[in-house]
C-alpha positions as semicolon CSV with decimal commas, in nm:
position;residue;x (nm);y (nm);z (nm)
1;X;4,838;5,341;2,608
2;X;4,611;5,572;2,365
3;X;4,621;5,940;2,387
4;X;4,304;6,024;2,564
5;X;4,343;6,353;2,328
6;X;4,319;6,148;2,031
7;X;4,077;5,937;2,167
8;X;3,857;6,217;2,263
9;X;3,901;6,372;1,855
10;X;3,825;6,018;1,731
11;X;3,512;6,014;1,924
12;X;3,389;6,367;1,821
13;X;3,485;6,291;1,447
14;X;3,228;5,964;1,491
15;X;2,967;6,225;1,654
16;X;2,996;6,480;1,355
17;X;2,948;6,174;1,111
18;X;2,667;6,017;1,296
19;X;2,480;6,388;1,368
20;X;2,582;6,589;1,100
21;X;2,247;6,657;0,918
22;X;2,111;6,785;1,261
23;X;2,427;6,968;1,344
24;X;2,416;7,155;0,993
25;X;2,032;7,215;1,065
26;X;2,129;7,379;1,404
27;X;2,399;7,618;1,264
28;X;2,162;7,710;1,004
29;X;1,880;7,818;1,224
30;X;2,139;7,974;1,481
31;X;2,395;8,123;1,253
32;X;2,275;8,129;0,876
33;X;2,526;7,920;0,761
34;X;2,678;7,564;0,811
35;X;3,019;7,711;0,768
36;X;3,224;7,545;1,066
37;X;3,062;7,191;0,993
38;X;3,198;7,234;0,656
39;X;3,554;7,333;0,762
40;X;3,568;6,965;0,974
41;X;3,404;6,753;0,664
42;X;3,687;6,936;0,467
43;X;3,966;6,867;0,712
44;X;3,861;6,534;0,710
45;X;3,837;6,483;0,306
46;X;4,151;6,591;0,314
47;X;4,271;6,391;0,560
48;X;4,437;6,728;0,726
49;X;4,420;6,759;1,105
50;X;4,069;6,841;1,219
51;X;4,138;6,977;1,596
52;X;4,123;7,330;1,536
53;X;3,770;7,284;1,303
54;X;3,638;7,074;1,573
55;X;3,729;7,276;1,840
56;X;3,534;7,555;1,627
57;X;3,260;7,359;1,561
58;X;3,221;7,301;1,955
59;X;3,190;7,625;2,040
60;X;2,931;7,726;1,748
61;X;2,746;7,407;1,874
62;X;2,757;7,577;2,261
63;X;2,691;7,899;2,143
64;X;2,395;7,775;1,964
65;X;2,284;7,645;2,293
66;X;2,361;7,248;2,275
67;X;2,569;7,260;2,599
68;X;2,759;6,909;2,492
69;X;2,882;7,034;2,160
70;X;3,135;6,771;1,929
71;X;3,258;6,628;2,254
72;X;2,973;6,611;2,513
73;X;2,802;6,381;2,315
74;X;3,073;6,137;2,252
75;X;3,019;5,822;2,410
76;X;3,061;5,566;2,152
77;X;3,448;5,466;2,240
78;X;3,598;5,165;2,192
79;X;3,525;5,020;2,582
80;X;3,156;4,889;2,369
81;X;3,397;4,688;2,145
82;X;3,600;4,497;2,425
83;X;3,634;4,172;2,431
84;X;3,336;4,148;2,783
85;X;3,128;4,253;2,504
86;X;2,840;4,037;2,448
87;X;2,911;4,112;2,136
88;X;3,252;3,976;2,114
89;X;3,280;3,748;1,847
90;X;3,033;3,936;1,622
91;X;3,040;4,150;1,258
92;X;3,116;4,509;1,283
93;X;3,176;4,753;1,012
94;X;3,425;5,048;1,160
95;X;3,548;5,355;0,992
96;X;3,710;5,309;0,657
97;X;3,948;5,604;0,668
98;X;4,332;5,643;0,755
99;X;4,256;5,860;1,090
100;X;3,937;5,662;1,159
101;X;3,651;5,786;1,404
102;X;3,515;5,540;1,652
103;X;3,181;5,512;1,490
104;X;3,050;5,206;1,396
105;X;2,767;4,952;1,295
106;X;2,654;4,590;1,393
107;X;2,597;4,349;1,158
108;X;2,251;4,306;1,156
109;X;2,108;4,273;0,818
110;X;2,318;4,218;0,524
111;X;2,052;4,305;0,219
112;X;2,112;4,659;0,185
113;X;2,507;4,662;0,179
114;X;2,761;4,800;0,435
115;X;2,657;5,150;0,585
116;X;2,899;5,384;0,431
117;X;3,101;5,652;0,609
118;X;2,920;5,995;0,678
119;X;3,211;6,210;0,554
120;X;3,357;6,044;0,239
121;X;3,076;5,797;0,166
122;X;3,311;5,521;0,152
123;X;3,191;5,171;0,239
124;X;3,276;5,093;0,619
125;X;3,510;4,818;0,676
126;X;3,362;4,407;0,820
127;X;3,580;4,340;1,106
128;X;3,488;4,063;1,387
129;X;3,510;4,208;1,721
């Protein structure tokens, strides 16, 4: 059975990649600097444990007066991938990295490429669900 802790990270990394152009706009405006986003996009480029940075990053988030933060907003898990989907069966790129995030993207139009991951830019991975 997955750790609901890890499950809970992996959902708040997906957030951060997804949202992290508004998030860095928010801490700038609040704070005058972007500082605690960059600490997680660091932990994560270096593949090093990003709990404490995210956990930071939540509360800069609150204090800036988003009241879900990293984790709030995190409801992207893997129950949309199962196989009751009525999906199942389809293309989905997922999270090209060791630790991945649960973000990912439907197949939906081919032309432009794979989407690429928000923190290392990599090309997402083509699974079938």
């Amino acid at each position: 059975m997955p750790d609901p802790g890890q499950a809970e990270e992996k959902n708040a990394i997906a957030y951060v990649c997804r949202q992290q152009q508004t998030i860095r706009e928010v801490l700038l405006a609040e704070h005058g600097d972007a500082a605690p986003l960059d600490r997680v996009l660091s932990a994560l480029e270096d593949d090093t444990p990003p709990t404490a940075p995210l956990r930071e990053l939540h509360q800069a988030l609150v204090h800036a007066g988003d009241a879900v933060g990293v984790y709030g907003g995190t409801r992207e898990g893997a129950g949309v991938l199962g196989l009751l989907s009525p999906r199942a069966g389809k293309d989905i790129y997922l999270c090209p990295r060791q630790s991945p995030c649960t973000r990912f993207h439907w197949v939906e139009d081919e032309r432009g490429g794979p989407p690429v991951c928000g923190i290392g830019r990599a090309p997402m991975l083509l699974k079938r669900t």
